[in-house]
C-alpha positions as CSV (number, residue, x, y, z in Angstrom):
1,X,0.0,0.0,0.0
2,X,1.4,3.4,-1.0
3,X,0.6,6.6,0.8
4,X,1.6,10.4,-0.8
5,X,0.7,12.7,1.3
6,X,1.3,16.2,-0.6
7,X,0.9,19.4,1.4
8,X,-0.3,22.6,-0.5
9,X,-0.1,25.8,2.4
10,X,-0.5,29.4,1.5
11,X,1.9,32.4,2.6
12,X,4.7,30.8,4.5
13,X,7.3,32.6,5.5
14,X,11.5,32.2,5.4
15,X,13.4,29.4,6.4
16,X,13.7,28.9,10.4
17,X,15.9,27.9,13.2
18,X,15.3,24.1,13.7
19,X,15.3,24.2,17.2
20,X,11.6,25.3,19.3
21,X,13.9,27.2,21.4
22,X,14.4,29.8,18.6
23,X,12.6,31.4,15.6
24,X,10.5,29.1,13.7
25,X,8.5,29.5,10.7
26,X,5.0,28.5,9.5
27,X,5.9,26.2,7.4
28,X,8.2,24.6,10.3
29,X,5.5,24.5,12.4
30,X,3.3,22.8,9.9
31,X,6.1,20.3,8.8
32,X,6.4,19.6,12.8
33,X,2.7,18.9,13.0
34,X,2.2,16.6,10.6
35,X,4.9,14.4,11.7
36,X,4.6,14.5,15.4
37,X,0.9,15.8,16.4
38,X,-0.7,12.9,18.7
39,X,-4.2,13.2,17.1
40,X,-2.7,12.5,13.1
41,X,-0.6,9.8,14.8
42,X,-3.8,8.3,16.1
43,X,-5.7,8.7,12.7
44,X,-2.7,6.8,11.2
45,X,-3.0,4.0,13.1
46,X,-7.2,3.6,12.2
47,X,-5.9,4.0,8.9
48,X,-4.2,0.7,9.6
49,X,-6.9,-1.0,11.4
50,X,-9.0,-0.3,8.5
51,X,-6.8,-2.2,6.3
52,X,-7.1,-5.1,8.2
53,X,-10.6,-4.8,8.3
54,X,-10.4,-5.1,4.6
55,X,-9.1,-8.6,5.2
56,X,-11.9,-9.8,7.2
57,X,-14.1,-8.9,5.3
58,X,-12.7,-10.2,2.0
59,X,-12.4,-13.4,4.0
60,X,-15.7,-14.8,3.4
61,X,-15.0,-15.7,0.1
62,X,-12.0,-17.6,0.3
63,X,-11.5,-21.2,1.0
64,X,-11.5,-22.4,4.6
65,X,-8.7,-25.3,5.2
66,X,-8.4,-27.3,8.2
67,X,-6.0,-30.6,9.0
68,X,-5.6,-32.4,12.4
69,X,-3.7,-35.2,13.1
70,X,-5.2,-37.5,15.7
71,X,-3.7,-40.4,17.8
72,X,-3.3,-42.5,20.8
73,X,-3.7,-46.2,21.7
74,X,-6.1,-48.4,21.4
75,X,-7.0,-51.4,23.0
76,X,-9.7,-53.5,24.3
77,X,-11.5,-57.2,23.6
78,X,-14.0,-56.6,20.5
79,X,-14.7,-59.9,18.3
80,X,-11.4,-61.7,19.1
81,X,-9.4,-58.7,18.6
82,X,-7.4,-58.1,22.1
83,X,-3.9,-56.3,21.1
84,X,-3.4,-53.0,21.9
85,X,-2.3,-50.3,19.2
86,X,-0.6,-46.8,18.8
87,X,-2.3,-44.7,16.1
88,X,-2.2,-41.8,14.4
89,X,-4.2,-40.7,11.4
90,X,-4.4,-37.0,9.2
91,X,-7.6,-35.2,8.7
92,X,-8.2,-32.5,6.5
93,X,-11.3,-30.3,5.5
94,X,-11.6,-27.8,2.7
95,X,-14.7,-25.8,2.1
96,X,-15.4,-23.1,-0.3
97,X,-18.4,-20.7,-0.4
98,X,-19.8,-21.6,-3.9
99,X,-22.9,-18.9,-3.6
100,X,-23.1,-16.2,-1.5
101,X,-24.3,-13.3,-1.9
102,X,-22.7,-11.4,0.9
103,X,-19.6,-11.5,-1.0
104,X,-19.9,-8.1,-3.5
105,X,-20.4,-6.1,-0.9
106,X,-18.5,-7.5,1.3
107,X,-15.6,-6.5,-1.2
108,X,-16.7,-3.3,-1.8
109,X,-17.5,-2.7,2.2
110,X,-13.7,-3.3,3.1
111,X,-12.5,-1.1,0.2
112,X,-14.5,1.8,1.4
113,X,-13.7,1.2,4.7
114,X,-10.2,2.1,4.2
115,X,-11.1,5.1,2.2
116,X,-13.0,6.6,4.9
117,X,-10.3,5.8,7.2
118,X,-8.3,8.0,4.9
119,X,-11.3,10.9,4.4
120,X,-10.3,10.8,8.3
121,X,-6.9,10.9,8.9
122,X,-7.2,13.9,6.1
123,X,-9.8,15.7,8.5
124,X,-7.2,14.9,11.4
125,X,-4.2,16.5,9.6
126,X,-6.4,19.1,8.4
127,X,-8.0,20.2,11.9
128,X,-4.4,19.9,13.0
129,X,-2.9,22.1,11.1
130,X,-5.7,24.5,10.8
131,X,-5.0,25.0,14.4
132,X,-1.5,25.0,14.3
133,X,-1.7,27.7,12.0
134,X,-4.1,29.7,13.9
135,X,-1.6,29.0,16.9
136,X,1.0,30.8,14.9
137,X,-1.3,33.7,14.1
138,X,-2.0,34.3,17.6
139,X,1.9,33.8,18.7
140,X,2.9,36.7,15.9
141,X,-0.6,38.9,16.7
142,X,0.1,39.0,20.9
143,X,3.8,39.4,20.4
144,X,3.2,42.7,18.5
145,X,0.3,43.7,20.5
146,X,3.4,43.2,23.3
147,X,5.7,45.1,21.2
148,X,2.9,48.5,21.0
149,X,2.1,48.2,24.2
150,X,5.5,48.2,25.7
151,X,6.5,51.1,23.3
152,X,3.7,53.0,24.8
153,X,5.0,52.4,28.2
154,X,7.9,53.5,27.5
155,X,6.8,57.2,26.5
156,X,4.8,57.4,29.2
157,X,7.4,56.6,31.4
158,X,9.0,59.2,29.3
159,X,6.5,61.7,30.2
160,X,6.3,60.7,34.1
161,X,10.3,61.6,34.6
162,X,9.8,65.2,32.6
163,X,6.7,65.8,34.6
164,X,9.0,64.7,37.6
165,X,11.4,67.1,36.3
166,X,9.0,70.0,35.6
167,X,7.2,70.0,38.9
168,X,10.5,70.0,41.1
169,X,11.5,72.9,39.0
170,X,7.8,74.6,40.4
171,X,6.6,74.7,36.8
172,X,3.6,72.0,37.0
173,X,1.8,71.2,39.9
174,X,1.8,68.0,41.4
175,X,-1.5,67.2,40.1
176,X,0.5,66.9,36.4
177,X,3.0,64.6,37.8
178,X,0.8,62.5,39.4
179,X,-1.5,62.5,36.3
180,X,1.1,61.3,34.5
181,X,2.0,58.3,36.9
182,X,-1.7,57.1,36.8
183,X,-1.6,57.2,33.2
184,X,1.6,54.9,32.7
185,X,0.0,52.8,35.0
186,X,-3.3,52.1,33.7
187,X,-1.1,50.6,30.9
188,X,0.4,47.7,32.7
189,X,-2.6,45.9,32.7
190,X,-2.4,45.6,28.9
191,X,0.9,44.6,28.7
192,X,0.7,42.0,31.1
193,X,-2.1,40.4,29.2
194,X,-0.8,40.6,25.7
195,X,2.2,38.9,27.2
196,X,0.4,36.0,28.9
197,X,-1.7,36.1,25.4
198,X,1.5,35.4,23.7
199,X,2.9,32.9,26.6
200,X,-0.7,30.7,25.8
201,X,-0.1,31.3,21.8
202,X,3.3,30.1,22.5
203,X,2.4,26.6,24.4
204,X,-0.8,26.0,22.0
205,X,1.8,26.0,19.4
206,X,4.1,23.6,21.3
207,X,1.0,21.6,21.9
208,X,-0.2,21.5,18.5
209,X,3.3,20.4,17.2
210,X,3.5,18.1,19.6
211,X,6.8,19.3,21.2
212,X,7.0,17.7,24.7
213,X,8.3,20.3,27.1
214,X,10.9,19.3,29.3
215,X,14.4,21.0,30.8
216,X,16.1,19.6,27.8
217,X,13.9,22.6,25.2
218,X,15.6,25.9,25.8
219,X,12.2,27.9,25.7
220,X,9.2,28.5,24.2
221,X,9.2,28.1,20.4
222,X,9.1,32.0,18.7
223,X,7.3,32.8,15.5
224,X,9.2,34.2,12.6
225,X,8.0,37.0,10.3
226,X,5.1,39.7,11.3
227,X,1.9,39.8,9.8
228,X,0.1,41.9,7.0
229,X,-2.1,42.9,5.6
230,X,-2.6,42.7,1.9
231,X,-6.2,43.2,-0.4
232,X,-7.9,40.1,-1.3
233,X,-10.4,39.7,-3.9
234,X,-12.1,36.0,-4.7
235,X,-14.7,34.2,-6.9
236,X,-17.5,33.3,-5.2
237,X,-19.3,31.0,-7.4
238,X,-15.9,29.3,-8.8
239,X,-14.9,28.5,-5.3
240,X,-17.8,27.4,-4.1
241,X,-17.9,25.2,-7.2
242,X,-14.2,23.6,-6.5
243,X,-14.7,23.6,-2.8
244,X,-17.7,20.9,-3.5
245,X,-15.2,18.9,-5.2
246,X,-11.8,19.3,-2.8
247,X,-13.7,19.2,0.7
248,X,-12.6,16.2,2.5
249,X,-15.5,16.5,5.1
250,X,-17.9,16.2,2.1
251,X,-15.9,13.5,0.2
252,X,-16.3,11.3,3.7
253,X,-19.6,12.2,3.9
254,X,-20.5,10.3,0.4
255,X,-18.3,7.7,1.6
256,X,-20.3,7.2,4.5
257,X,-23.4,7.5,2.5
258,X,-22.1,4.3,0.5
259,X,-20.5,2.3,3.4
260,X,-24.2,2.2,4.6
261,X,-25.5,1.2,1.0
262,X,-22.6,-1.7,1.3
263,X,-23.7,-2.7,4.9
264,X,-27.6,-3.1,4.1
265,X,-26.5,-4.9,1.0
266,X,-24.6,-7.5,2.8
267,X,-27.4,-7.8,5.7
268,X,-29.8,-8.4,2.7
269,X,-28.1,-11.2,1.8
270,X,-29.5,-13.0,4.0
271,X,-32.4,-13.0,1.9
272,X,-31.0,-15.1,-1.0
273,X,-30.0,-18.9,-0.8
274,X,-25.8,-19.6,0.0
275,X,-24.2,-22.7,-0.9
276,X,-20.8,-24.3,-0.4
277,X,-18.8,-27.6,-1.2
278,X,-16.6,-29.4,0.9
279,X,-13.7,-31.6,0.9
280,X,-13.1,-34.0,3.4
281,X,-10.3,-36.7,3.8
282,X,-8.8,-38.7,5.9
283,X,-5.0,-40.8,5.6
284,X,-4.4,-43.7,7.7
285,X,-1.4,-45.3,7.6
286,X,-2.1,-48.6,9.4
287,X,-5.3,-50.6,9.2
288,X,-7.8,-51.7,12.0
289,X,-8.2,-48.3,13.3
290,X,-11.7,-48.9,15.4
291,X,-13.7,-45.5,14.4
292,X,-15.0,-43.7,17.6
293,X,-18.8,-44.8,18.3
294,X,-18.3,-47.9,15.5
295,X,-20.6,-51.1,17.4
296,X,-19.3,-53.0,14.2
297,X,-15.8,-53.9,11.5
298,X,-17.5,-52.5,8.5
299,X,-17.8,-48.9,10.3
300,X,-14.4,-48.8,10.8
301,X,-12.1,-47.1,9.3
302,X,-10.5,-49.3,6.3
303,X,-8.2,-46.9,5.0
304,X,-7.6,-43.2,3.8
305,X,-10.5,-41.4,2.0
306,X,-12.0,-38.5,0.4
307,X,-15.1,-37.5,0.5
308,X,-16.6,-34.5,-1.9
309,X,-20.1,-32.7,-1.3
310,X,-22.0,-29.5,-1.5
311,X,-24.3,-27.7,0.9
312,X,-27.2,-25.7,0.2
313,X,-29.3,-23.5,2.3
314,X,-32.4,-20.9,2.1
315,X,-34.2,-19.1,4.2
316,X,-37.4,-19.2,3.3
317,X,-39.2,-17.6,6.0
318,X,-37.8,-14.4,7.6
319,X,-38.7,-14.3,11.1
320,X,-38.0,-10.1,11.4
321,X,-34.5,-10.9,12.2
322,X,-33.1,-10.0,8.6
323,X,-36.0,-7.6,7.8
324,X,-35.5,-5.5,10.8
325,X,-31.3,-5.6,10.1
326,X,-32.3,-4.5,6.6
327,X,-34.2,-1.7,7.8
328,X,-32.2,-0.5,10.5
329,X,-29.3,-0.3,8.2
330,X,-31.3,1.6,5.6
331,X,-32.6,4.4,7.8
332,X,-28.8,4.6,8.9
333,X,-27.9,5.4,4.8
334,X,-31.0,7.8,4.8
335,X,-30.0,9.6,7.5
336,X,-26.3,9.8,6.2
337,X,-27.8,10.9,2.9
338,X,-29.5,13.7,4.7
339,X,-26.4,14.9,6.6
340,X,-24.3,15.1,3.2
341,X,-26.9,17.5,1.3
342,X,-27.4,19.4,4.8
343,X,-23.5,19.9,4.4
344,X,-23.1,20.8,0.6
345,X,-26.2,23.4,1.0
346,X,-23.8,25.1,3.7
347,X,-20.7,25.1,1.9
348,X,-22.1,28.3,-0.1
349,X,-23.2,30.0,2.9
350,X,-20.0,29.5,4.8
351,X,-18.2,30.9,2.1
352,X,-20.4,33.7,1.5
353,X,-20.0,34.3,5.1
354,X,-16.4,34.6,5.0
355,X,-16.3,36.9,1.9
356,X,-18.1,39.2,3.8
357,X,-16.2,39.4,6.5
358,X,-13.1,39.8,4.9
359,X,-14.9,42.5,3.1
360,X,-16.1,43.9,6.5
361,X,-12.0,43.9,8.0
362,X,-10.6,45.4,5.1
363,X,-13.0,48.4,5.3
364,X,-11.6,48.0,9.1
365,X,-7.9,48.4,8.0
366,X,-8.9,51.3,5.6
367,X,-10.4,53.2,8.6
368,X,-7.5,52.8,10.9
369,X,-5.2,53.4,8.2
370,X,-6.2,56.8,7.1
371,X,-6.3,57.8,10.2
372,X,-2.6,56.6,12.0
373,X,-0.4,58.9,10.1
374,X,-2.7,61.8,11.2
375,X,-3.0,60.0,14.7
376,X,1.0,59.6,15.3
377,X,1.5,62.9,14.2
378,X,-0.9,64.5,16.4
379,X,0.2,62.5,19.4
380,X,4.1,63.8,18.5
381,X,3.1,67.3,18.5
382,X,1.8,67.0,21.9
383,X,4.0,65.4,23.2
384,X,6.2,68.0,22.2
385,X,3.9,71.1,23.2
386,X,3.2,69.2,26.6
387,X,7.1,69.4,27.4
388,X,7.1,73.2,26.6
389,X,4.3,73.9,27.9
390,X,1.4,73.9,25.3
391,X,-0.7,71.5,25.7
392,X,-2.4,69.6,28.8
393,X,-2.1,66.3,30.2
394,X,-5.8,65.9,29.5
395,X,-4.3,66.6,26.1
396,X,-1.8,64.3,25.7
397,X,-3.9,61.2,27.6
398,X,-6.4,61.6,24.7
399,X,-3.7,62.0,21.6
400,X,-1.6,58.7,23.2
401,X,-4.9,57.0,23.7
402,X,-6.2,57.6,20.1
403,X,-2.2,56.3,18.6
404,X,-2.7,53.2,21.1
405,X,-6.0,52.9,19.8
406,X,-5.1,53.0,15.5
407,X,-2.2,51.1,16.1
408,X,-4.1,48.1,18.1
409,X,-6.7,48.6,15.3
410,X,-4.2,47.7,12.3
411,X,-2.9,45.5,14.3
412,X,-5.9,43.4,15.0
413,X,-7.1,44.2,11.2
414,X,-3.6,42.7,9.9
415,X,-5.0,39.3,12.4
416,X,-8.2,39.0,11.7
417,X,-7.5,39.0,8.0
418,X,-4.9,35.9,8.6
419,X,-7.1,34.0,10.4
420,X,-10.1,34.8,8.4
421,X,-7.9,33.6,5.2
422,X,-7.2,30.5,7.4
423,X,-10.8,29.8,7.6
424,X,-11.5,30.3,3.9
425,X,-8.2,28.1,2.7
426,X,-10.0,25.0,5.5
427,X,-13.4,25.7,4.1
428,X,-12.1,25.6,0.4
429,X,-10.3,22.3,1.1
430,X,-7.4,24.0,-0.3
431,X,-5.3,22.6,2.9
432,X,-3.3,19.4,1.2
433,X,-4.5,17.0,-1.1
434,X,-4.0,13.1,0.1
435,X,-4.3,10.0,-2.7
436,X,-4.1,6.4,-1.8
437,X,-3.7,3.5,-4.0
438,X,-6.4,0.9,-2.3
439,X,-5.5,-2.2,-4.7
């Protein structure tokens, strides 16, 4: 059996350091996923267990061979004969189903079985990366969040020590300096929790990659690059119309829906008549071999033989116990049937859904971008005028607050969009493609 698995990911980034305790890249991370993430090792091994499922199956229409090789002593008194004897004797049995018809579907059963334990261990590596990448979204968004936050704390601080300055040179009151403390405090807050954000990013990536923590990995494992923003335009109707095609949640769906056509086929088959022929023999090497519960010579055995016949069966009369498998089996297809149409009729919704909001958070970006420049500038000038004199704390709270703010904003924008691409490459099937050759 030969497995490809070929990996098609969007956007990745430069090549990384191979270690988690330094930089490492998307494509690192998805690389490290697929190879050592617990839940795609787990879906590799069903994919084995189906194969041998396969077998089981297939077995019913294959020969069934048996051999035993009795022996022991005899003795006793019986019509003059009084010796006693060591024996030993081979005896075989071959039967073959000559009509059944279980077998088809059977085949066809095991076959599909393995395919949908493929369709799974697809969903598994997809669901696995999916969130692996998501992970290193997060990771890149609450470092940077760190990185403006801390920058902002740092010209506060910058402000605090000149209002220190100013007011023990009499030329603010206290109430500015202690303005300004409050106001570089109020900002610790946020830092601390876009650094435990990016802690939790950091060990849901470890998690996800399955990288078991232990004193011998030098940290937590730091995404490289930064992320953007860039416009994105797509085709509604010819996605939707591929997505139909790529989804694996949709191809196991229909393999579902025929597993259960399979599995009512085979309980059906109790319906029709079965038949099978034997071959039985038996090789003695000795004569005079009393056969067990013989009262006479000419039971006995009198040497080898083989013996040929054919069995045939019908059950006439169902007693519920077939009809009510039958049916059982055939509301399960049904309701599988109904599942796989509710899930193509929302593959156009979801999609739909997504366009808009990628619509929706570039409008967002375009907000925040026209107005940073005008924000960063206006928060520089009063930053200057406050040190001369100019302007008011009240002034400079609001003109920090509104940078913070339109920075955050593009920020979160640049995020959103990542993740909501994320969502649109998984619900496009666009993830990785995965063939198996079943014969």
């Amino acid at each position: 059996m030969k497995t490809r698995l070929a990996i098609a990911l969007l956007s990745l980034f430069a090549a990384a350091n191979p270690s988690f305790g330094g930089s490492i890249t998307l494509d690192k991370v998805l690389s490290n996923t697929l190879e050592k993430n617990p839940a795609i090792q787990q879906a590799k091994a069903n994919l084995e267990q189906a194969a041998g499922r396969r077998l089981v199956l297939r077995a019913t229409a294959w020969p069934n061979m048996k051999a035993g090789v009795p022996g022991g002593v005899q003795g006793g008194d019986r019509a003059g004969n009084t010796s006693v004897k060591l024996f030993g004797f081979v005896r075989g049995s071959l039967i073959q189903p000559l009509i059944n018809a279980a077998i088809p579907p059977s085949f066809r059963r095991g076959d599909v079985g393995v395919l949908i334990a493929q369709q799974q261990l697809n969903l598994a590596v997809e669901e696995q990366l999916h969130a692996a990448r998501l992970a290193f979204y997060s990771a890149l968004y609450h470092r940077e969040l760190l990185s403006v936050r801390q920058k902002q704390r740092e010209r506060l601080d910058e402000n605090v020590t000149s209002q220190s300055d100013r007011y023990r040179a009499g030329l603010v009151d206290r109430g500015a300096f202690t303005t300004a403390t409050m106001e570089a405090a109020e900002l610790d807050p946020l830092v601390e929790s876009a650094r435990r954000g990016y802690t939790a990013a950091q060990l849901q990536l470890s998690q996800e990659m399955g990288v078991a923590l232990s004193s011998e990995v030098v940290g937590l494992p730091a995404p490289a690059g930064e992320l953007k923003f860039s416009p994105v335009d797509v085709d509604l109707d010819r996605e939707i119309a591929e997505a139909l095609e790529r989804r694996t949640d949709i191809k196991l769906a229909h393999l579902l829906v025929q597993a259960a056509n399979e599995d009512e086929r085979i309980i059906a088959a109790g319906y029709y008549p079965s038949a099978v022929g034997s071959i039985t023999g038996d090789y003695i090497p000795v004569s005079g071999i009393h056969r067990e519960g013989s009262t006479s010579r000419t039971q006995d055995f009198l040497g080898s033989e083989i013996r040929e016949g054919a069995a045939y069966t019908w059950q006439v009369i169902d007693n519920g116990k077939v009809g009510g498998a039958v049916l059982k089996a055939r509301k399960a297809r049904e309701i599988n049937e109904i599942e796989l149409h509710k899930l193509e009729a929302s593959v156009g919704r979801q999609l739909l859904q997504i366009k808009s909001d990628l619509a929706g958070i570039a409008e967002r970006h375009k907000s925040f971008a026209g107005g940073g420049e005008n924000a960063e500038q206006t928060a520089a000038a009063v930053r200057q005028n406050l040190g001369s004199g100019l302007a008011s704390q009240l002034e400079y709270r609001l003109a920090e607050g509104s940078y913070l703010k339109t920075q955050t904003g593009l920020l979160e924008a640049s995020y959103l969009q990542n993740v909501t691409l994320a969502e649109w490459d998984r619900a496009t099937g666009r993830y990785f493609q995965f063939a198996e050759d079943v014969h």
